[in-house]
Steps between C-alpha positions, in 0.01 A plus 500: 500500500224671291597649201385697221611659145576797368196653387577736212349838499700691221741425262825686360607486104898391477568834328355692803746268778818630240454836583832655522628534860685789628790533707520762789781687277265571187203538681644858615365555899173348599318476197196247486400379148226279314744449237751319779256205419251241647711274811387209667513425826390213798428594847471194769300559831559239728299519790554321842255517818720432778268646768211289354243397738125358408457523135671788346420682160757718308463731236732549230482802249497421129622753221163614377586834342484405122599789230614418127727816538722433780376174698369164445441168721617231366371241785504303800617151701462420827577216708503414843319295786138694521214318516345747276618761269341776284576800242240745632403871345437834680164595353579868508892537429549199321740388767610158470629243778546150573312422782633174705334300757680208697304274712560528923762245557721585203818501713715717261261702231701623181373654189727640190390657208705590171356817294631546172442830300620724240604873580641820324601880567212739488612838378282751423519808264381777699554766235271300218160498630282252287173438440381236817143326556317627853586319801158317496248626782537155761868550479526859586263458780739259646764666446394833639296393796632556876604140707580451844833629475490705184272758567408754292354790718601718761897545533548284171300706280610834680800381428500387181321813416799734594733284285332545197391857519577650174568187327271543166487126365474148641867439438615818689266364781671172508843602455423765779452278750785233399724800558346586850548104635865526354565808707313463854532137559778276587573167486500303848721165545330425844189485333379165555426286115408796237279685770139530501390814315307665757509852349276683715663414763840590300355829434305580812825407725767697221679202561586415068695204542457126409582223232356473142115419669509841673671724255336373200197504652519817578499587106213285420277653807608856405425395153151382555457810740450732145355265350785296308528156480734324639593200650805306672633172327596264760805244397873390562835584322642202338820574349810775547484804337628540144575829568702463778317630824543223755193670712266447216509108389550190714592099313527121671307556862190758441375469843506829598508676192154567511384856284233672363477749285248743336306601212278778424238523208536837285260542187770509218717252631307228658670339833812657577758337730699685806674419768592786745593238792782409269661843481518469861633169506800585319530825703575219802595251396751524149784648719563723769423853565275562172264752412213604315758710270741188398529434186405090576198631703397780214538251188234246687320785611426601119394174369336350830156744383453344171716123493583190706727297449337184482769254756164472688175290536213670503193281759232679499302890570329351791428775763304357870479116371303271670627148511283232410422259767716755732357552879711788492499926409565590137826533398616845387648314192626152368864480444621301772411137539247500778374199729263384776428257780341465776620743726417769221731668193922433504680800475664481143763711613627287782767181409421342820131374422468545135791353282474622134782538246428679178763446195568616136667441152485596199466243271321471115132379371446171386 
């Protein structure tokens, strides 16, 4: 078996892991908060190539998203039966991912990786505009510009355009349009994964439905359509809701609790989390026959433009990622575990030729 260590990438202060905790009771609703205090958690991804044939190549993703405020990777072990393994970086996104190579006549190829990091609520103060350094210039050209399936002209921008008509500052624009998603799309449980987040297609067809990867996307394309900022964060719920809302944490087996969310850059309060795919989620999925007028649905409603509770890993921004050493199309994002051989790319979605299990705890730094 070939192992590694931990490699440390950031470091928590005992004081900071003591933070007080809060029970759903005093919390009071949904109610995301910095001050609930730093957690720790591990999340295993053990992958198994059961369809394997020639000599296969996986790719795992990595948390790679690294902020002193709310996130911070704490490091990674692998082990498994590859001939050759490697911790490789997206030059444009930062994405990272284990990429795994097994020789031809492995009979049985198996690769698991443990990722430790460090997480806490985000909650912003909408109402206390501070004083906040540009977005430097590469960064909001990255995050404004049109991809594959996130344009930003034609239907998008006419689109976006109508939303925000009248709206006289950036925030007004962005809460403009995280009002729109919450009201003209729905959530879509035959939607295979989290979607794709094809929103001209979305748009062009009227047909507003989807997981997190459509409906969020939505936002971010709308976003960059006036010329916000904005981009999804790709990840994977790791524990239950404090708050109570079953439809908006998962524990023990991740594997299909894939999510991401959003974020949106506005010049006096930096990067500002939301999450309108959520609102719809609970609309679904907390208990039958809700609406957008329930009280459950309006109190995550409220914070969802401005907070996440952090029960969540955050991957990667990656938008149309090319694999390295991939003979296949770019990916529309990296949050699944993804693999190869030689009769082309495994559908990560399908049990039957690509065996992964994806699990979490919580448990403390050492």
């Amino acid at each position: 078996m070939d192992r590694r260590t931990f490699i440390k990438t950031a470091s928590l202060s005992a004081a900071a892991l003591a933070a007080p905790r809060f029970s759903f009771a005093a919390a009071g609703g949904f109610n995301p908060d910095p001050a609930h205090g730093w957690r720790v958690f591990e999340v295993t991804s053990r992958l198994e190539l059961s369809a394997a044939s020639g000599a296969p190549r996986a790719w795992l993703p990595l948390p790679a998203v690294d902020d002193a405020a709310w996130i911070q990777p704490m490091g990674n072990l692998w082990q498994g039966n590859a001939a050759a393994v490697q911790q490789v970086r997206d030059p444009i996104y930062g994405a990272q991912m284990l990429v795994a190579q097994w020789d031809a006549g492995e009979p049985a190829p198996v690769l698991e990786v443990v990722s430790r990091f460090a997480a806490r609520d985000r909650a912003i103060d909408l109402a206390r505009p501070g004083k906040v350094a540009d977005l430097d210039r590469a960064s909001r050209a990255l995050y404004t510009r049109a991809t594959e399936l996130l344009p930003t002209g034609g239907i998008v921008r006419k689109t976006a355009v109508e939303i925000t008509r009248g709206a006289r500052s950036d925030l007004d624009q962005a809460r403009a349009i995280y009002e729109w998603v919450v009201d003209n799309t729905e959530r879509n449980p035959k939607t295979r994964g989290c979607g794709t987040g094809d929103i001209r297609g979305m748009l062009e067809t009227g047909n507003l439905s989807g997981k997190c990867a459509d409906l969020n996307a939505l936002y971010v394309g709308l976003a960059r359509a006036i010329g916000l900022p904005a981009r999804d964060v790709y990840g994977v719920r790791v524990a239950d809701s404090r708050f109570g809302y079953k439809s908006l944490g998962k524990s023990g087996d991740i594997s299909r609790a894939q999510h991401c969310r959003a974020e949106v850059w506005l010049a006096h309060f930096g990067w500002v989390p939301v999450d309108p795919a959520d609102v719809r989620k609970v609309v679904l999925e907390e208990k039958p026959g809700l609406s957008l007028k329930d009280e459950i649905v309006v109190a995550a409603r409220q914070k969802l433009f401005g907070a996440w509770e952090m029960n969540w890993l955050a991957y990667n921004f990656a938008h149309d990622l090319k694999l390295p050493g991939s003979r296949g199309a770019k990916l529309p994002f990296l949050m699944y575990p993804q693999a190869e051989n030689e009769t082309g790319r495994l559908d990560s979605l399908d049990p039957a030729s690509f065996v992964y299990k994806l699990s979490s705890k919580e448990t403390t730094a050492t």
